[in-house]
Structures are given as C-alpha cells and as structure tokens.
C-alpha positions in Angstrom: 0.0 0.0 0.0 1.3 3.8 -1.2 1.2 6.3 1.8 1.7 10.1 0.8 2.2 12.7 3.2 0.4 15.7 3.3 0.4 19.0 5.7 -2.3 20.9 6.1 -2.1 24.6 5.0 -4.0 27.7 5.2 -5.7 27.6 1.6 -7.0 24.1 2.5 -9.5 25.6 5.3 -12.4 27.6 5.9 -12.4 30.8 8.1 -12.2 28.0 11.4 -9.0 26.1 10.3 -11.2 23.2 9.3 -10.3 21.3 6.0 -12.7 22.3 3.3 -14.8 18.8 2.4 -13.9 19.0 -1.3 -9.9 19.4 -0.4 -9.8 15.7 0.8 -10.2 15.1 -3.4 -7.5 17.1 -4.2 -5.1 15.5 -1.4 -6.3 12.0 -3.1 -5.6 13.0 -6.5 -2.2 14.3 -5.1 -1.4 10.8 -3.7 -2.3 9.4 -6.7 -0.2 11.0 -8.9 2.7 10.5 -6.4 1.7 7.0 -6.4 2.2 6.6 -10.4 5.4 8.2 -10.2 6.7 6.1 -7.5 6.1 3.3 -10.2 8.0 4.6 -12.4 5.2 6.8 -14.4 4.8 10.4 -15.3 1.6 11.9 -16.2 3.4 14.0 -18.7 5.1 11.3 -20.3 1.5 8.9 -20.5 -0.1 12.6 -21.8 2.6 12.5 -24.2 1.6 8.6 -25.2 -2.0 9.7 -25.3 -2.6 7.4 -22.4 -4.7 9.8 -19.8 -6.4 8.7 -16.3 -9.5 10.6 -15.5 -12.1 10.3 -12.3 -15.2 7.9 -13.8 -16.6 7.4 -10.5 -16.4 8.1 -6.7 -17.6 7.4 -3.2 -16.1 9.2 0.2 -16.8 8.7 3.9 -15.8 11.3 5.8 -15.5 10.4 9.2 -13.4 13.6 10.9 -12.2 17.1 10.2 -8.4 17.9 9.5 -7.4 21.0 10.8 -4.6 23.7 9.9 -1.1 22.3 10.6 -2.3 18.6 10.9 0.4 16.1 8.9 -1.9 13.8 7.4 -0.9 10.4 5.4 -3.2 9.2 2.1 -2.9 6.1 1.4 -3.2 4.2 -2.0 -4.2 0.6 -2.9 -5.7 -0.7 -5.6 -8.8 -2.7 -5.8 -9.8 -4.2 -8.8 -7.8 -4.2 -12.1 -9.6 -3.7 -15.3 -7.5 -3.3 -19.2 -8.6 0.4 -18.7 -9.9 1.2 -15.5 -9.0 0.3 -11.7 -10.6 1.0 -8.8 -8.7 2.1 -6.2 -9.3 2.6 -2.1 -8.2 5.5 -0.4 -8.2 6.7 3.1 -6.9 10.1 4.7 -5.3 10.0 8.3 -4.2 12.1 10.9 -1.9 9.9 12.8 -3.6 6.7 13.5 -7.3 8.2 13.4 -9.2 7.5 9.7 -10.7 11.3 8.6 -12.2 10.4 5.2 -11.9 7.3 3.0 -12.9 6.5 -0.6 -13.5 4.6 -3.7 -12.1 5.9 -6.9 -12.5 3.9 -10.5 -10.2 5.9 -12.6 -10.7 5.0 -16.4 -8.0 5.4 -18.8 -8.7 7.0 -22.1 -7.1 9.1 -25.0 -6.4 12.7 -25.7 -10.3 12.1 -27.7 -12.1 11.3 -24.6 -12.3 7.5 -25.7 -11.7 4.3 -24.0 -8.5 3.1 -24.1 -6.1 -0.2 -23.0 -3.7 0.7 -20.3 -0.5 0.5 -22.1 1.5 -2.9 -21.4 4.5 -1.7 -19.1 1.6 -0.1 -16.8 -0.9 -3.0 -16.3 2.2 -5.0 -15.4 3.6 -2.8 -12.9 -0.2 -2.4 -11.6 -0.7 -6.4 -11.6 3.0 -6.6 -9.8 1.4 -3.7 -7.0 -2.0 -6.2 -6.4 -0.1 -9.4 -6.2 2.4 -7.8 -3.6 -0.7 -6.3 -1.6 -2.9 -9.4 -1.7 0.6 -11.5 -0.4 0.9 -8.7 1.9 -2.4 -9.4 3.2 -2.5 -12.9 3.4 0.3 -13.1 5.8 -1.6 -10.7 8.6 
C-alpha cells in the first residue's frame, strides 16, 4: 500500500481552520499522482503517449475534520484491475485516526475522450502492485 504525506495549509480551510470537504479530493488525487510516479510513471510522459487517467466514479466517507497544521498520510491501494480502468481505495489519516476514505475507479482514455487499454508496461507494474498487496495481506 502507497502512503503520501500531506500538511495541512492555510488555503485548505475555511475561516475556522477546518479542511474544506472537497480538499480531501485534491489531497487524493495528489497521492495518486505520487503513487504513479513512485512506479515509475509520469503523467506528462503517459499525456505524451495519449494514455490519460480521468475520475469515472467516486464514493467518500468522511469520518473527521483535519485541521490547519495537521500532517496527514493518504494512502493508495488498488482494488480491482480492469484493461482500462482500476478501482482504487483510499483513506486520509491524521496519525492513527481514519478522517475520510474512498473509492475511486479511474478509467483510462485518449487525448479524444475515448476508451482506451492501459498501455502494457503499466498494467504490469499495476498487476505486480496487487499481487504484492494481496501477499501482503494474506500473511496478517
């Protein structure tokens, strides 16, 4: 599982020092990204291959508020593996206590807005993620 650490700044609250709801999607999106390019992927390089990921669906829990100056960690695992679409679970944390958690399928498409296969070297680094997680989990 990906972890991403994020601090909680002044543009990510309202007037109390309480993250905004819709922030928690940016901070996902964020861990995401950093997620791809911890496996050896750029967004601007699969932009460049006409390989892009966009947001088909989306559920979130929140459960507690961050607050200015928290550290938080968003994690990153994926789900379910499709040839061009995953879905992924994420949750937010301050510390050990869960704020907000999620379900993201993320489709893969081209520049055109259509479908598209995940390109090769990416569904294999994705199945090589789930395999290691799923190992992970069986020996809890």
């Amino acid at each position: 599982m990906f972890a991403w650490q994020q601090r909680v700044y002044i543009e990510d609250t309202d007037m109390g020092g309480i993250v905004y709801y819709a922030n928690y999607l940016k901070f996902m999106e964020r861990a995401r990204t950093e997620w791809l390019r911890q496996l050896g992927f750029s967004q601007q390089v699969l932009s460049e291959q006409d390989c892009l990921f966009v947001v088909q669906s989306l559920q979130l829990d929140y459960q507690r508020s961050a607050r200015l100056d928290d550290e938080l960690r968003i994690t990153v695992q994926v789900q379910k593996l499709g040839r061009a679409s995953m879905t992924i679970e994420q949750q937010v944390f301050n510390g050990e206590q869960l704020l907000c958690q999620g379900t993201v399928r993320v489709a893969c498409i081209q520049s055109n807005g259509k479908p598209r296969s995940m390109p090769s070297d990416i569904q294999q680094a994705l199945q090589a993620e789930c395999s290691a997680d799923s190992t992970s989990k069986e020996t809890l």
